[in-house]
N, C-alpha and C positions, 0 to 999 in steps of 0.2 A: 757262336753260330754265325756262319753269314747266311744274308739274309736278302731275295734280290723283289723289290718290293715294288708291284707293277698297280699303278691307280693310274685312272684318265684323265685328269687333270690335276695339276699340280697341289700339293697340302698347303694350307695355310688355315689361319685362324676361321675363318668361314666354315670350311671343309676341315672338323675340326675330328672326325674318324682317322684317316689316317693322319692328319698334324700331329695327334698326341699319341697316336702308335709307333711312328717310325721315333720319335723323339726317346718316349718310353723305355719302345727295345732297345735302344743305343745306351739309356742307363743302365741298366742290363748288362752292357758289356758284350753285344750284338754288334758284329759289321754288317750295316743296311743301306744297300745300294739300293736309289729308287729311280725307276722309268717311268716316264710321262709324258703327254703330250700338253704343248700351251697351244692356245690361239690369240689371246689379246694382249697386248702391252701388259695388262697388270698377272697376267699370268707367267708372265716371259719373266718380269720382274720377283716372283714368288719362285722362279727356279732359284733366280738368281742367288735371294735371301736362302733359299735350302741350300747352296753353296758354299756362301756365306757361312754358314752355321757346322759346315765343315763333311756335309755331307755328299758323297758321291752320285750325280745326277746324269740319266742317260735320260736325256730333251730331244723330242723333234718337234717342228711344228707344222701344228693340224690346221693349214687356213680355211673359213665356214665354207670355201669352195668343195673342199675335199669331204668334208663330212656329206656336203649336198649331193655331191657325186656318190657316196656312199649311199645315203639313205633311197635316191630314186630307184637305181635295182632292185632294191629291197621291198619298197611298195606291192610289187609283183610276186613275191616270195612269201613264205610264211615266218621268214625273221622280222621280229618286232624291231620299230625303226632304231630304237637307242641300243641295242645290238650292235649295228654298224656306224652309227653317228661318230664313234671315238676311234674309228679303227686307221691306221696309217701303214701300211708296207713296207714302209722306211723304217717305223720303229721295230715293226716284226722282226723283220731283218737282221736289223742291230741285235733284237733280244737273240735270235737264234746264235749271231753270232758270237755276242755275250757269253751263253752258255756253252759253247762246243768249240774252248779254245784250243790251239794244237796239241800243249802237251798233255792232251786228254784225262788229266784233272779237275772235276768238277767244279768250277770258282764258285759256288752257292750250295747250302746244305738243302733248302730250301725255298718255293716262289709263292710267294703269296700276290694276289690278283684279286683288286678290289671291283666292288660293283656290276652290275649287268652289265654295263659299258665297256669293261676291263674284259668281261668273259671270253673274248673272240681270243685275247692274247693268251690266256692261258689254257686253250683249247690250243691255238698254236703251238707254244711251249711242250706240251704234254704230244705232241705230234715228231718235235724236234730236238728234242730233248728229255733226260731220262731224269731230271731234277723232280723229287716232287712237288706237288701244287695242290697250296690251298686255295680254292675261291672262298671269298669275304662277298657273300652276297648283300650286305649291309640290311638290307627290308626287303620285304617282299615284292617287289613292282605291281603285280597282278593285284595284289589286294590293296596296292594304293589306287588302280585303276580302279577298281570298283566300286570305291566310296567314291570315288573324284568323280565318276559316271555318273551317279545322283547328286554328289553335293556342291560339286564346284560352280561358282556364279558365272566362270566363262562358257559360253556356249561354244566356242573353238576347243575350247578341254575338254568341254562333254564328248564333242565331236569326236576329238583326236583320242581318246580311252576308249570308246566306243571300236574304233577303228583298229587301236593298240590291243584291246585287252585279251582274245581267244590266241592273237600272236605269242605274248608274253606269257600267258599260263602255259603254251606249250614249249615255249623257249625255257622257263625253266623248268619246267619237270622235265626236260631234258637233261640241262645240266647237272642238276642232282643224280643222273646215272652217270657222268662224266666224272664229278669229282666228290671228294669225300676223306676227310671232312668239310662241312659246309659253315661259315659264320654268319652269323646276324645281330641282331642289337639287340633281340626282345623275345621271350616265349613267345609271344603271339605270330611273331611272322614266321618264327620257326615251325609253331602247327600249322600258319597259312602254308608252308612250304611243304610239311609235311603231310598236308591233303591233296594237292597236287599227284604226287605217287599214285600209282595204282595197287589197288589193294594187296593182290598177290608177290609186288614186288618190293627188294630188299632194300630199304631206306638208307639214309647215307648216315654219318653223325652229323647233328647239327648244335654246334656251339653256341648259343645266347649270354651275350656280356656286354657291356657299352662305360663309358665313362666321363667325368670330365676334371680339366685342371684346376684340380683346387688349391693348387699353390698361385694357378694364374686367378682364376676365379673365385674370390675368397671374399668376405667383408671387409669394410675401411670405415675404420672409428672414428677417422678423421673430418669424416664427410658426413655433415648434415642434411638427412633425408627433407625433399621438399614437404610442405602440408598436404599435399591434393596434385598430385601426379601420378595419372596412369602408363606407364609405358609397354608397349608393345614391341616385340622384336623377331627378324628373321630376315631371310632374303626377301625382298619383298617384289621381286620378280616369277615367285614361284606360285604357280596354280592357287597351292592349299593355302598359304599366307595370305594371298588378296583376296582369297573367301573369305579367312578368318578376322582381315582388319576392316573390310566392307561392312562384316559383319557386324563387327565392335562399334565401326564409327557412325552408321545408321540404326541398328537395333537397341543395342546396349547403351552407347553414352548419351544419348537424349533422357534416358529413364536416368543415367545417374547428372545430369545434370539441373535435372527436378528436383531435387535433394541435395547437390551441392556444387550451384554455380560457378564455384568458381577453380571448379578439377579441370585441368590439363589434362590432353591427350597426345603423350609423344610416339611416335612412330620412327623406331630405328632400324635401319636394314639397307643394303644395296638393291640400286637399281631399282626404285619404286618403279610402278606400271602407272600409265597415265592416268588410270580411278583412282589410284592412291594418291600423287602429288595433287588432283582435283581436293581431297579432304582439305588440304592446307588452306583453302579459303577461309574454313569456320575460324574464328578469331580466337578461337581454344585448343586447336590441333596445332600440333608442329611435325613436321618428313622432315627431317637430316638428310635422308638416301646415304650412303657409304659411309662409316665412322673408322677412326684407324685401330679405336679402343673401343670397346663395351663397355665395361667395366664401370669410368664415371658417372652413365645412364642410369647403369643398375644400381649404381651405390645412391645415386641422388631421387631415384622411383620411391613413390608414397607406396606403390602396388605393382606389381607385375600382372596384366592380364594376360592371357591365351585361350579364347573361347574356340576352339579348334572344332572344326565339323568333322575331319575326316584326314587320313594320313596314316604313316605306316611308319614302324620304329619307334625309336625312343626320339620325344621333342627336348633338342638340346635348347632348345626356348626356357623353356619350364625347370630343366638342370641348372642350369648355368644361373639364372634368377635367382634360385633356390642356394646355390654354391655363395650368393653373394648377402645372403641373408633377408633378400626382398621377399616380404609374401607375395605369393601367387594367388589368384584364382584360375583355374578354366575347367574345363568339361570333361564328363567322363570319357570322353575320347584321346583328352592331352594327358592324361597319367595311367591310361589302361594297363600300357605297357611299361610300367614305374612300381618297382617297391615302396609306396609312399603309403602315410597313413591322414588320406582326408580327413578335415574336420580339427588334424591336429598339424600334418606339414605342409598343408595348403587348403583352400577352398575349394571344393568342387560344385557347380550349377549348371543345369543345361539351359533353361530357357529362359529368354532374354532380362525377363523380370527377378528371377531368381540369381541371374548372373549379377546383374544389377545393384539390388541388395547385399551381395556380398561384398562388392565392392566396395560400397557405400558404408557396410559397417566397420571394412580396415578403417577409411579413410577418416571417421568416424570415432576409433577410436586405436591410438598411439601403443595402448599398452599390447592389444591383441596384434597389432602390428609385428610388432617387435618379439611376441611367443612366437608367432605363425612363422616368423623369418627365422627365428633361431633355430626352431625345432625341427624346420627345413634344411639348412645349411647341416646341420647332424646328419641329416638322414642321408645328405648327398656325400657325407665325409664315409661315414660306414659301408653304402652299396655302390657308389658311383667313383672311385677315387682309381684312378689310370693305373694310378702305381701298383694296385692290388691288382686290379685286373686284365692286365700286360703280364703280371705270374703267369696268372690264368692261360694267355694265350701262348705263352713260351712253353707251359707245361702239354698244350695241343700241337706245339710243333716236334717236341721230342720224340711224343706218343708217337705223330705220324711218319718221323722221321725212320725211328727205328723197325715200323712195320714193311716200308718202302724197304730196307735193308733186308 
């Protein structure tokens, strides 16, 4: 199958939706040609390694001028801003001409078109070209707007969801009449998605699957776990993250250092925000900001936390920890959307004191440790493993293939 593979910013291990799709379907025995746009050196450099790696890349680049240029029109409009934030005309361009080369055989059996950001191009496509298209709406934007409305500690986030949100639930219950099949990571955002709809009207299919590399993300026997290490992980530039490590490193870790003075708190993720490298004071916390691996982190964590307020999708926080055989704790909001079984492949607590305690009893004690982690790592080999669920998504592109036919 070729396969023309349109995200707005480049894959790599951060972005690890499509890093471990486009990889996947290429074991497969897929040719997956992928478009994208960079804006910073290290994204310019993540084409390059997709290159590297032997993969065909149609790159423009999107300097913050032109996004800004995009977004101002739009304030006026009823497109929500991250709509047009990713959009380039140069790469439009290229895709049309991409797809409608002279000697008018299709170069791609099918285009898949990642996230809200991606959306504008595969409305384009589907305008300029007779190729079918999938959109991968990844989450639901709108219902990450709405937790982030009440629960984010930015008040510029409040602000900007506030402003974002009636744009966005209309932007996609649009696209849902536009394209179909729809993907995303999780039941949940798929019923978010499919209330949007109006009641009278015929719903799209929407596909729920997500994964992660547990060939990359796996235990290391090698590595001796510290005594009293909590670590924390994620971008740490994004809204829900610096709620949730605010959250951890003023609420939660004062109650577990009541009880065991002498637990560390790592913090690992790009781009911390300035309240976050503020934590680094405490003479217990340590900010990395950018690592090249995870992996050592996770293998040397006493605990994985994630006291997560609010968020949309599957938290590949919580996967990936679990992939590695650390136990977890976090909230009934970071495993909602997870086949997991609390209690046995993770901890779950909401309130600070409760989170606290849990934490305090891995740390506490070595052998529950070591169930909690294992019985985790299972659980992510069984529901969560790429390789299964890349079938999955080849067996929805044949489906839609041969309907388009």
């Amino acid at each position: 199958m070729r396969i023309l593979f349109i995200v707005p910013y480049p894959p790599n291990l951060i972005r690890v939706r499509p890093y471990n799709l486009v990889r996947h379907l290429r074991r497969l025995g897929h040719d997956v040609t992928i478009a994208t746009v960079w804006t910073t050196d290290t994204e310019r450099a993540d084409v390059e390694a997709l290159r590297d790696d032997g993969f065909d890349v149609i790159a423009t680049h999107l300097p913050r001028t032109r996004s800004l240029w995009n977004v101002w029109p739009a304030m006026w409009r009823r497109l929500p801003l991250q709509a047009v934030y990713s959009w380039h005309p140069a790469l439009a361009e290229r895709l049309r001409d991409e797809l409608n080369r002279p000697n008018g055989k299709p170069p791609y059996d099918i285009v898949h078109v990642e996230h809200l950001r991606g959306a504008q191009y595969g409305l384009y496509v589907q305008e300029h070209a007779t190729t079918p298209v999938v959109w991968d709406s990844v989450d639901c934007i709108s219902l990450l707007f709405e937790q982030a409305q009440e629960h984010s500690a930015s008040r510029f986030g409040r602000m900007m969801t506030r402003f974002e949100l009636q744009r966005t639930r209309h932007y996609e219950s649009r696209l849902l009449t536009q394209f179909d099949p729809v993907l995303v990571t999780s039941p949940i955002d798929r019923q978010a998605l499919l209330d949007l709809m109006p009641a009278d009207s015929q719903p799209p299919t929407i596909c729920a699957f997500h994964g992660v590399d547990t060939d990359y993300f796996c235990p290391d026997a090698s590595v001796e776990r510290d005594g009293a290490t909590i670590i924390v992980t994620g971008k740490m530039s994004y809204h829900a993250n610096i709620t949730m490590v605010l959250h951890l490193a003023n609420d939660i870790m004062p109650l577990v250092w009541q009880r065991r003075p002498d637990a560390q708190l790592l913090i690992v993720g790009s781009a911390p925000s300035a309240e976050i490298m503020a934590l680094a004071t405490h003479p217990a916390v340590t900010v990395t900001g950018r690592v090249d691996d995870m992996r050592p982190y996770l293998h040397r964590a006493t605990v994985a936390a994630a006291p997560i307020a609010y968020g949309a999708g599957v938290q590949n926080k919580v996967l990936e920890a679990m992939a590695c055989a650390t136990p977890v704790v976090t909230t009934p909001q970071g495993c909602a959307a997870l086949e997991v079984a609390p209690g046995s492949d993770l901890l779950v607590a909401s309130a600070p004191d409760a989170f606290a305690e849990a934490v305090t009893e891995l740390l506490d004690n070595p052998a529950l440790c070591a169930r909690i982690g294992a019985a985790g790592h299972e659980t992510v080999n069984q529901n969560y493993n790429w390789s299964r669920n890349t079938l999955k998504l080849q067996e929805t592109y044949h489906e839609y293939i041969q309907q388009a036919r």
